[in-house]
N, C-alpha and C positions, 0 to 999 in steps of 0.2 A: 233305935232300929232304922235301918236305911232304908231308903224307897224301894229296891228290889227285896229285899229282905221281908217287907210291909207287902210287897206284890207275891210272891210266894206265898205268904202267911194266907192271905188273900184267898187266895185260886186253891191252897186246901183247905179252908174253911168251906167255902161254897161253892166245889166246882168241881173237887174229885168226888166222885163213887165209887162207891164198891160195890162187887157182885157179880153180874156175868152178862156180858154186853157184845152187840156186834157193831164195829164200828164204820164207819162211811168206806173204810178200803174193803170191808168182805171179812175182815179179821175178828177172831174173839178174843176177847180180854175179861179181864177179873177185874179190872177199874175202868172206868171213863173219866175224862175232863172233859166237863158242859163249861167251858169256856166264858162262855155268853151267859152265866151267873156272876160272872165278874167283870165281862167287857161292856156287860150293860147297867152298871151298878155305876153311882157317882164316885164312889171309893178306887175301883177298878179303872177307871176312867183315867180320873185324875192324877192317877202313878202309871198308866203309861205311856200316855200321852206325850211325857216328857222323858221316860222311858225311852219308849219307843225312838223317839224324836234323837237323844243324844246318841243311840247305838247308829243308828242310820247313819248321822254326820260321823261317825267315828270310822264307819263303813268306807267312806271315799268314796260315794257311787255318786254323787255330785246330782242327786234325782229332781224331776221338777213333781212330779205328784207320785202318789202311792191310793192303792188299792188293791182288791183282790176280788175271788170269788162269793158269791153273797151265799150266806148269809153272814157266817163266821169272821169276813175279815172287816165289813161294816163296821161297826163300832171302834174298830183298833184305828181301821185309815181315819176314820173320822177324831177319834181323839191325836191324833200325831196331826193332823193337816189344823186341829183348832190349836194345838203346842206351838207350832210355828208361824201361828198367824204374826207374831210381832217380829218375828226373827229379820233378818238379811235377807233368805231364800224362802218365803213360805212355798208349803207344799198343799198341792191340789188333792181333793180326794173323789175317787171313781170307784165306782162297783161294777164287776162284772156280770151280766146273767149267769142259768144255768143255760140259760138257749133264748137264743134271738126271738125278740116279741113277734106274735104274728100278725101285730098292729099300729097303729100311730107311725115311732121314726124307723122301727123293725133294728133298734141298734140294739149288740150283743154286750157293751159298753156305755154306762149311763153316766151320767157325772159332765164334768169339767177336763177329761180326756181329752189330746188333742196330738190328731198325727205329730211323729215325730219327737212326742216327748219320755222321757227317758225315767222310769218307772220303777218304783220298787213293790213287788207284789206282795200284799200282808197275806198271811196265815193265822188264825188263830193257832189249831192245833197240826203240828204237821205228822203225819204217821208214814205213808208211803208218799206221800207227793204228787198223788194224784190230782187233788184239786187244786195245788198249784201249777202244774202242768198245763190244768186246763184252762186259767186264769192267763200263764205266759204265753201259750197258742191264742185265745181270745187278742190280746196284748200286739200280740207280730202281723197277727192278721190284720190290726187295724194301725200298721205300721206307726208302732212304736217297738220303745226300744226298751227291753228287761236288762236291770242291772245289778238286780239277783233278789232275794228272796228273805220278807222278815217274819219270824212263826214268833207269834207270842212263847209258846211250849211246843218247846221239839219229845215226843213220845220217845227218841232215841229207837226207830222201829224199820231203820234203813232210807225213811224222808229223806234227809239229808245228804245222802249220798246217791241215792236217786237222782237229784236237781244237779250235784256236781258234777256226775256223771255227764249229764244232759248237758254241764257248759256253764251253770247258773251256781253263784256264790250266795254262800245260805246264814244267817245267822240268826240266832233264838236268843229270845232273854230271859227262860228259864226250861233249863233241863227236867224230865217228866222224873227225876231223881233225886231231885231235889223238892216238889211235889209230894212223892212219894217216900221218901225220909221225912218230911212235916207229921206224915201220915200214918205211918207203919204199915201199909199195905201188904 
């Protein structure tokens, strides 16, 4: 079995549901992906890290760090930024708030962020794009620069053409139909 093949099997073992759910866009669905049964698991971890990691360089967006909006993309930037600790180019990893602290540094951006640098924003799950939107606005405001956008699982729910619309190049490493063929949903 291949590593994405092993990450698929993965994320529908423990990570689809079934049933009737509202998701973070407003929307209802008959399944969910709790993502973060997988990106917080060692198993999960260690296939996408390097995952992750090779789509990126495959990408051409030549990034100094990645990150997204917390909570979801935590774990993913964190295992791609420990993938490439050895490499030529390691990559930093940042979290974004949901909203600027109302104490300490008051920054919307925690991490190892640094004006100027050229970002690729994770998603766990992408559905409409919302909360990568709100991660690329956090991003520009604190003048850096988006060089498009990596969803663990794209729901295939218009995300993706939301972001390109917007300007921003999108790539997932597994289709939510691929998921959901493991699973007979």
């Amino acid at each position: 079995m291949t590593d994405h093949a092993a990450l698929v099997a993965l994320l529908a073992e423990h990570s689809a549901k079934r049933g009737r759910f509202t998701l973070a866009s407003g929307k209802q669905s008959k399944y969910y992906i709790d993502a973060r049964l997988t990106t917080m698991s060692p198993e999960g971890l260690s296939l996408i890290g390097p995952l992750a990691l090779s789509a990126l360089r495959q990408s051409g967006w030549e990034i100094d760090a990645v990150g997204g909006l917390t909570l979801g993309a935590d774990p993913v930037s964190y295992a791609i930024s420990y993938a490439s600790a050895d490499s030529d180019r390691p990559l930093r990893a940042f979290t974004v708030r949901k909203e600027t602290k109302a104490h300490g540094t008051g920054k919307m951006i925690e991490g190892p962020f640094r004006e100027g640098d050229r970002v690729g924003i994770i998603e766990d799950v992408i559905t409409t794009g919302g909360s990568a939107l709100r991660a690329i606005e956090a991003v520009r405001n604190a003048n850096g620069i988006v060089a498009g956008v990596l969803a663990l699982v794209d729901r295939e729910e218009g995300g993706r053409e939301a972001l390109e619309a917007a300007g921003v190049p999108v790539i997932s490493l597994v289709g939510v139909g691929q998921i959901i063929g493991a699973l007979d949903i």
